[in-house]
ZAKOL-621354 format. One record per residue (C-alpha): residue number from 1; x, y, z; chain. Coordinates in nm, 4 decimals. Last residue first. Example, Ala and Ser with C-alpha at 12.3 -4.5 7.8 and 13.67 -1.06 7.14 Angstrom:
ZAKOL-621354
REC|2|1.3670|-0.1060|0.7140|A
REC|1|1.2300|-0.4500|0.7800|A
***
This chain:
ZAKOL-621354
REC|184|-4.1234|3.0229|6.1593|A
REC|183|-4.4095|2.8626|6.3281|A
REC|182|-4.3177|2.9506|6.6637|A
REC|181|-4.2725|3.3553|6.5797|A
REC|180|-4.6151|3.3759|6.4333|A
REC|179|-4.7765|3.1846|6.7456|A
REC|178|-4.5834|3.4198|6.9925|A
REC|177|-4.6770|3.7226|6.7328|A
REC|176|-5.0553|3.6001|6.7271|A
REC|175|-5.0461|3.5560|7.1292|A
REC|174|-4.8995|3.9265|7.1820|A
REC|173|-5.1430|4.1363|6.9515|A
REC|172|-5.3928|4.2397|7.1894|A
REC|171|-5.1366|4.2723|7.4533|A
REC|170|-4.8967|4.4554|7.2345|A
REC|169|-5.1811|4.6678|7.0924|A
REC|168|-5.3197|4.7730|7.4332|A
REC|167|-4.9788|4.8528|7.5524|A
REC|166|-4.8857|5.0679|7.1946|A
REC|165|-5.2562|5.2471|7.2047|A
REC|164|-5.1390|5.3540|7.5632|A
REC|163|-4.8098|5.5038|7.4515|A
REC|162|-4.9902|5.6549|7.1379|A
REC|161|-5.1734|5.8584|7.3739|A
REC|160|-4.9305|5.9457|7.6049|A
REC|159|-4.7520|6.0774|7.2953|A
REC|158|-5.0343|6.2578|7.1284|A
REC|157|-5.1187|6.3921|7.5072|A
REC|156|-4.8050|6.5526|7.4919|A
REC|155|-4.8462|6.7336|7.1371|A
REC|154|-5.1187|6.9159|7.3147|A
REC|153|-5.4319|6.8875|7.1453|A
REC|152|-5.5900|7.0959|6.8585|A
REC|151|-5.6743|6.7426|6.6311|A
REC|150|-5.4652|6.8696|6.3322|A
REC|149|-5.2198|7.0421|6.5181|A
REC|148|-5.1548|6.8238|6.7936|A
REC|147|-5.0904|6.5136|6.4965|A
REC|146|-4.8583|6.7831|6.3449|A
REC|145|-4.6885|6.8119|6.6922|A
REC|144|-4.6527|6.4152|6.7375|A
REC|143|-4.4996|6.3727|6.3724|A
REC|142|-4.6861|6.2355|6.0727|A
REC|141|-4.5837|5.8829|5.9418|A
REC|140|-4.9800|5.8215|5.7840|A
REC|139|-4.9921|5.4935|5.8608|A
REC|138|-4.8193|5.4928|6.2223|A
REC|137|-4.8722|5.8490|6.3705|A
REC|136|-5.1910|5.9590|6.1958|A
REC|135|-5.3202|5.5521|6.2590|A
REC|134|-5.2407|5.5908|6.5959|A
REC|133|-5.4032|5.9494|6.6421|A
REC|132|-5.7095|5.8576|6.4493|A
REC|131|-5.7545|5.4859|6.6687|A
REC|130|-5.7123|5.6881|7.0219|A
REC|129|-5.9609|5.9876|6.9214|A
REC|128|-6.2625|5.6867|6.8234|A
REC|127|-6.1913|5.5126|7.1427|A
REC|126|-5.9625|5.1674|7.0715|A
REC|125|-6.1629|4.8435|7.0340|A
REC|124|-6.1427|4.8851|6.6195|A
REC|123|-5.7762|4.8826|6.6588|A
REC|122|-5.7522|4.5703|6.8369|A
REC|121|-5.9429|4.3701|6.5508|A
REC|120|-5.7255|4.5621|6.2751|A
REC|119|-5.4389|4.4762|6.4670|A
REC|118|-5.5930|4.0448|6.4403|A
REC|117|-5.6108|4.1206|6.1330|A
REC|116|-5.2883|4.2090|6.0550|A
REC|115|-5.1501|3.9715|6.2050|A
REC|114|-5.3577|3.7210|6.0856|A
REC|113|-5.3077|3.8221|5.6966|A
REC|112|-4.9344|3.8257|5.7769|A
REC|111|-4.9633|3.4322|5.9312|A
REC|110|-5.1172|3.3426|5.6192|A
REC|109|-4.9410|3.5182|5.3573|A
REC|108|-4.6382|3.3485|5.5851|A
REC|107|-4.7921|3.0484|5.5067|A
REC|106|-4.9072|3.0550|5.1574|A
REC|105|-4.5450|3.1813|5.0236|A
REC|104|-4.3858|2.8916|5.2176|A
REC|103|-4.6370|2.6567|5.0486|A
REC|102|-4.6060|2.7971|4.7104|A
REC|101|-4.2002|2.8322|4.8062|A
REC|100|-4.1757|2.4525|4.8965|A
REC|99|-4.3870|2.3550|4.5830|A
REC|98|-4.1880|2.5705|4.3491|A
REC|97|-3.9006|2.3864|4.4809|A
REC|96|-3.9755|2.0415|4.4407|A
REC|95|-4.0792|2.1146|4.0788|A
REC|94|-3.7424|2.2725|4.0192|A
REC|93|-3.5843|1.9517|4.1520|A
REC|92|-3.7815|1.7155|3.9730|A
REC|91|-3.6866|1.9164|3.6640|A
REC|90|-3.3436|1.9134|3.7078|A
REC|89|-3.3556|1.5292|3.8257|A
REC|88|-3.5609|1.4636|3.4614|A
REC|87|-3.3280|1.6943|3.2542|A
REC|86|-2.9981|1.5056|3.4152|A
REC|85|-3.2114|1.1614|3.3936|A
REC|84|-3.2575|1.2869|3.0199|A
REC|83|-2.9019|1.4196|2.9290|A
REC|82|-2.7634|1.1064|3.0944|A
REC|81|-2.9506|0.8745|2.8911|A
REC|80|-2.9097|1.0797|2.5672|A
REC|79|-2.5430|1.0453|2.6561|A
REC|78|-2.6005|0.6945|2.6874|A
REC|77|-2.7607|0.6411|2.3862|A
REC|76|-2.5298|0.8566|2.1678|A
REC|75|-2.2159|0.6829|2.2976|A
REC|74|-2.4156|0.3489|2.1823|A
REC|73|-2.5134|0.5251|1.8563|A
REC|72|-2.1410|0.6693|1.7887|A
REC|71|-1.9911|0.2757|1.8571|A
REC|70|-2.2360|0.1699|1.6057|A
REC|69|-2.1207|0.4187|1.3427|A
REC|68|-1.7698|0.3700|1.4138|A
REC|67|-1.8532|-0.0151|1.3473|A
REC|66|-1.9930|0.0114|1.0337|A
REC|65|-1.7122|0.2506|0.9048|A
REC|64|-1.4229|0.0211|0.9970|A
REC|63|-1.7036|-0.2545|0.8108|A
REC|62|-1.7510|-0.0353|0.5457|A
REC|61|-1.3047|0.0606|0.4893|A
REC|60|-1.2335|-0.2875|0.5027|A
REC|59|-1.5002|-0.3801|0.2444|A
REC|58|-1.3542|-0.1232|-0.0059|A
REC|57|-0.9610|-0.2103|0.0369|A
REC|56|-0.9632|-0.5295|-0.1671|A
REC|55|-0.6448|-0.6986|-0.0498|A
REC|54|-0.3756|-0.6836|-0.3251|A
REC|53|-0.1177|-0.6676|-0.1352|A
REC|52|-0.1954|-0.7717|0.2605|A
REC|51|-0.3304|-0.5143|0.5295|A
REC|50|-0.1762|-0.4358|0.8146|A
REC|49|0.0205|-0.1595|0.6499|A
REC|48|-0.3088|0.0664|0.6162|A
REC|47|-0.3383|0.1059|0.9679|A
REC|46|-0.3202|0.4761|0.9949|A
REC|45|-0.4941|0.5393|0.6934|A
REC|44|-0.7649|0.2997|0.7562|A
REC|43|-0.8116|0.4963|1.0977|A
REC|42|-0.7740|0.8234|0.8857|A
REC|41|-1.0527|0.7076|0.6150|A
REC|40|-1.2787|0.6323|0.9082|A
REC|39|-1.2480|0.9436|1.0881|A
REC|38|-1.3186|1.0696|0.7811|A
REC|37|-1.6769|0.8979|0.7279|A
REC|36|-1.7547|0.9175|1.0886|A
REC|35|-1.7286|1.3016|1.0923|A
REC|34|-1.9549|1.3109|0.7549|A
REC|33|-2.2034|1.0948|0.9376|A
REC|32|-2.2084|1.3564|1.2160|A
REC|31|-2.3110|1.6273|0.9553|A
REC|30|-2.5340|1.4022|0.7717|A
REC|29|-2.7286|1.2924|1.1215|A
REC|28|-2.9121|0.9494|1.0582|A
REC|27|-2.6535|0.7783|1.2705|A
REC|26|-2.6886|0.4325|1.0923|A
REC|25|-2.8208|0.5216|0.7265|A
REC|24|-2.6413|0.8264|0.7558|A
REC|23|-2.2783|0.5528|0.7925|A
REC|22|-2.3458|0.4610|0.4219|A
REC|21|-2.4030|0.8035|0.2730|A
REC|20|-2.0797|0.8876|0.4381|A
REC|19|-1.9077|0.6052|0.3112|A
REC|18|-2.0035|0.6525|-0.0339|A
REC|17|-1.9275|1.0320|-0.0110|A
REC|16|-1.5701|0.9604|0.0920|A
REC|15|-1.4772|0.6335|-0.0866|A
REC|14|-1.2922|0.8023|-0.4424|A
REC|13|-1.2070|1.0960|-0.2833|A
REC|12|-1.0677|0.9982|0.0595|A
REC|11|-0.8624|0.7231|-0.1276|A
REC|10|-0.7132|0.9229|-0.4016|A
REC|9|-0.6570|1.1866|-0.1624|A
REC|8|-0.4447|0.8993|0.0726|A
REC|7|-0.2374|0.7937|-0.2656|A
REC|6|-0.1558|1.1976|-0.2985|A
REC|5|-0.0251|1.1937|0.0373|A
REC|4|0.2368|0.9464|0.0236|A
REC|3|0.2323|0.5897|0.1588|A
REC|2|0.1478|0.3220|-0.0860|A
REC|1|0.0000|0.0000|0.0000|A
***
Protein backbone atom coordinates (compact mmCIF):
# COMPACT_ATOMS: atom_id res chain seq x y z
CA UNK A 1 0.00 0.00 0.00
CA UNK A 2 1.48 3.22 -0.86
CA UNK A 3 2.32 5.90 1.59
CA UNK A 4 2.37 9.46 0.24
CA UNK A 5 -0.25 11.94 0.37
CA UNK A 6 -1.56 11.98 -2.99
CA UNK A 7 -2.37 7.94 -2.66
CA UNK A 8 -4.45 8.99 0.73
CA UNK A 9 -6.57 11.87 -1.62
CA UNK A 10 -7.13 9.23 -4.02
CA UNK A 11 -8.62 7.23 -1.28
CA UNK A 12 -10.68 9.98 0.60
CA UNK A 13 -12.07 10.96 -2.83
CA UNK A 14 -12.92 8.02 -4.42
CA UNK A 15 -14.77 6.33 -0.87
CA UNK A 16 -15.70 9.60 0.92
CA UNK A 17 -19.28 10.32 -0.11
CA UNK A 18 -20.03 6.52 -0.34
CA UNK A 19 -19.08 6.05 3.11
CA UNK A 20 -20.80 8.88 4.38
CA UNK A 21 -24.03 8.03 2.73
CA UNK A 22 -23.46 4.61 4.22
CA UNK A 23 -22.78 5.53 7.93
CA UNK A 24 -26.41 8.26 7.56
CA UNK A 25 -28.21 5.22 7.27
CA UNK A 26 -26.89 4.32 10.92
CA UNK A 27 -26.53 7.78 12.71
CA UNK A 28 -29.12 9.49 10.58
CA UNK A 29 -27.29 12.92 11.22
CA UNK A 30 -25.34 14.02 7.72
CA UNK A 31 -23.11 16.27 9.55
CA UNK A 32 -22.08 13.56 12.16
CA UNK A 33 -22.03 10.95 9.38
CA UNK A 34 -19.55 13.11 7.55
CA UNK A 35 -17.29 13.02 10.92
CA UNK A 36 -17.55 9.18 10.89
CA UNK A 37 -16.77 8.98 7.28
CA UNK A 38 -13.19 10.70 7.81
CA UNK A 39 -12.48 9.44 10.88
CA UNK A 40 -12.79 6.32 9.08
CA UNK A 41 -10.53 7.08 6.15
CA UNK A 42 -7.74 8.23 8.86
CA UNK A 43 -8.12 4.96 10.98
CA UNK A 44 -7.65 3.00 7.56
CA UNK A 45 -4.94 5.39 6.93
CA UNK A 46 -3.20 4.76 9.95
CA UNK A 47 -3.38 1.06 9.68
CA UNK A 48 -3.09 0.66 6.16
CA UNK A 49 0.20 -1.59 6.50
CA UNK A 50 -1.76 -4.36 8.15
CA UNK A 51 -3.30 -5.14 5.30
CA UNK A 52 -1.95 -7.72 2.60
CA UNK A 53 -1.18 -6.68 -1.35
CA UNK A 54 -3.76 -6.84 -3.25
CA UNK A 55 -6.45 -6.99 -0.50
CA UNK A 56 -9.63 -5.29 -1.67
CA UNK A 57 -9.61 -2.10 0.37
CA UNK A 58 -13.54 -1.23 -0.06
CA UNK A 59 -15.00 -3.80 2.44
CA UNK A 60 -12.34 -2.87 5.03
CA UNK A 61 -13.05 0.61 4.89
CA UNK A 62 -17.51 -0.35 5.46
CA UNK A 63 -17.04 -2.55 8.11
CA UNK A 64 -14.23 0.21 9.97
CA UNK A 65 -17.12 2.51 9.05
CA UNK A 66 -19.93 0.11 10.34
CA UNK A 67 -18.53 -0.15 13.47
CA UNK A 68 -17.70 3.70 14.14
CA UNK A 69 -21.21 4.19 13.43
CA UNK A 70 -22.36 1.70 16.06
CA UNK A 71 -19.91 2.76 18.57
CA UNK A 72 -21.41 6.69 17.89
CA UNK A 73 -25.13 5.25 18.56
CA UNK A 74 -24.16 3.49 21.82
CA UNK A 75 -22.16 6.83 22.98
CA UNK A 76 -25.30 8.57 21.68
CA UNK A 77 -27.61 6.41 23.86
CA UNK A 78 -26.00 6.94 26.87
CA UNK A 79 -25.43 10.45 26.56
CA UNK A 80 -29.10 10.80 25.67
CA UNK A 81 -29.51 8.75 28.91
CA UNK A 82 -27.63 11.06 30.94
CA UNK A 83 -29.02 14.20 29.29
CA UNK A 84 -32.58 12.87 30.20
CA UNK A 85 -32.11 11.61 33.94
CA UNK A 86 -29.98 15.06 34.15
CA UNK A 87 -33.28 16.94 32.54
CA UNK A 88 -35.61 14.64 34.61
CA UNK A 89 -33.56 15.29 38.26
CA UNK A 90 -33.44 19.13 37.08
CA UNK A 91 -36.87 19.16 36.64
CA UNK A 92 -37.82 17.15 39.73
CA UNK A 93 -35.84 19.52 41.52
CA UNK A 94 -37.42 22.72 40.19
CA UNK A 95 -40.79 21.15 40.79
CA UNK A 96 -39.75 20.42 44.41
CA UNK A 97 -39.01 23.86 44.81
CA UNK A 98 -41.88 25.71 43.49
CA UNK A 99 -43.87 23.55 45.83
CA UNK A 100 -41.76 24.53 48.96
CA UNK A 101 -42.00 28.32 48.06
CA UNK A 102 -46.06 27.97 47.10
CA UNK A 103 -46.37 26.57 50.49
CA UNK A 104 -43.86 28.92 52.18
CA UNK A 105 -45.45 31.81 50.24
CA UNK A 106 -49.07 30.55 51.57
CA UNK A 107 -47.92 30.48 55.07
CA UNK A 108 -46.38 33.48 55.85
CA UNK A 109 -49.41 35.18 53.57
CA UNK A 110 -51.17 33.43 56.19
CA UNK A 111 -49.63 34.32 59.31
CA UNK A 112 -49.34 38.26 57.77
CA UNK A 113 -53.08 38.22 56.97
CA UNK A 114 -53.58 37.21 60.86
CA UNK A 115 -51.50 39.71 62.05
CA UNK A 116 -52.88 42.09 60.55
CA UNK A 117 -56.11 41.21 61.33
CA UNK A 118 -55.93 40.45 64.40
CA UNK A 119 -54.39 44.76 64.67
CA UNK A 120 -57.25 45.62 62.75
CA UNK A 121 -59.43 43.70 65.51
CA UNK A 122 -57.52 45.70 68.37
CA UNK A 123 -57.76 48.83 66.59
CA UNK A 124 -61.43 48.85 66.19
CA UNK A 125 -61.63 48.43 70.34
CA UNK A 126 -59.63 51.67 70.72
CA UNK A 127 -61.91 55.13 71.43
CA UNK A 128 -62.63 56.87 68.23
CA UNK A 129 -59.61 59.88 69.21
CA UNK A 130 -57.12 56.88 70.22
CA UNK A 131 -57.54 54.86 66.69
CA UNK A 132 -57.09 58.58 64.49
CA UNK A 133 -54.03 59.49 66.42
CA UNK A 134 -52.41 55.91 65.96
CA UNK A 135 -53.20 55.52 62.59
CA UNK A 136 -51.91 59.59 61.96
CA UNK A 137 -48.72 58.49 63.71
CA UNK A 138 -48.19 54.93 62.22
CA UNK A 139 -49.92 54.93 58.61
CA UNK A 140 -49.80 58.21 57.84
CA UNK A 141 -45.84 58.83 59.42
CA UNK A 142 -46.86 62.36 60.73
CA UNK A 143 -45.00 63.73 63.72
CA UNK A 144 -46.53 64.15 67.38
CA UNK A 145 -46.88 68.12 66.92
CA UNK A 146 -48.58 67.83 63.45
CA UNK A 147 -50.90 65.14 64.96
CA UNK A 148 -51.55 68.24 67.94
CA UNK A 149 -52.20 70.42 65.18
CA UNK A 150 -54.65 68.70 63.32
CA UNK A 151 -56.74 67.43 66.31
CA UNK A 152 -55.90 70.96 68.59
CA UNK A 153 -54.32 68.87 71.45
CA UNK A 154 -51.19 69.16 73.15
CA UNK A 155 -48.46 67.34 71.37
CA UNK A 156 -48.05 65.53 74.92
CA UNK A 157 -51.19 63.92 75.07
CA UNK A 158 -50.34 62.58 71.28
CA UNK A 159 -47.52 60.77 72.95
CA UNK A 160 -49.30 59.46 76.05
CA UNK A 161 -51.73 58.58 73.74
CA UNK A 162 -49.90 56.55 71.38
CA UNK A 163 -48.10 55.04 74.52
CA UNK A 164 -51.39 53.54 75.63
CA UNK A 165 -52.56 52.47 72.05
CA UNK A 166 -48.86 50.68 71.95
CA UNK A 167 -49.79 48.53 75.52
CA UNK A 168 -53.20 47.73 74.33
CA UNK A 169 -51.81 46.68 70.92
CA UNK A 170 -48.97 44.55 72.34
CA UNK A 171 -51.37 42.72 74.53
CA UNK A 172 -53.93 42.40 71.89
CA UNK A 173 -51.43 41.36 69.52
CA UNK A 174 -49.00 39.27 71.82
CA UNK A 175 -50.46 35.56 71.29
CA UNK A 176 -50.55 36.00 67.27
CA UNK A 177 -46.77 37.23 67.33
CA UNK A 178 -45.83 34.20 69.92
CA UNK A 179 -47.77 31.85 67.46
CA UNK A 180 -46.15 33.76 64.33
CA UNK A 181 -42.72 33.55 65.80
CA UNK A 182 -43.18 29.51 66.64
CA UNK A 183 -44.09 28.63 63.28
CA UNK A 184 -41.23 30.23 61.59
Amino acid sequence: MPSDSNSFDKIFDKYFHKLSAFVNSYVNSPEDSNDIAQSTLITFWENRTKLKEGFPIEPYLFKIAKNKALDYLKAKKVRDMHAKEILTNGQQMVYELNEIAIELFDVEKMKANALRQKIRKALALLPINDRKIFVLSRFNNLTNEEIAGILNISPKTVEKRISLTLKILRKEVFIIIVWVNSNI
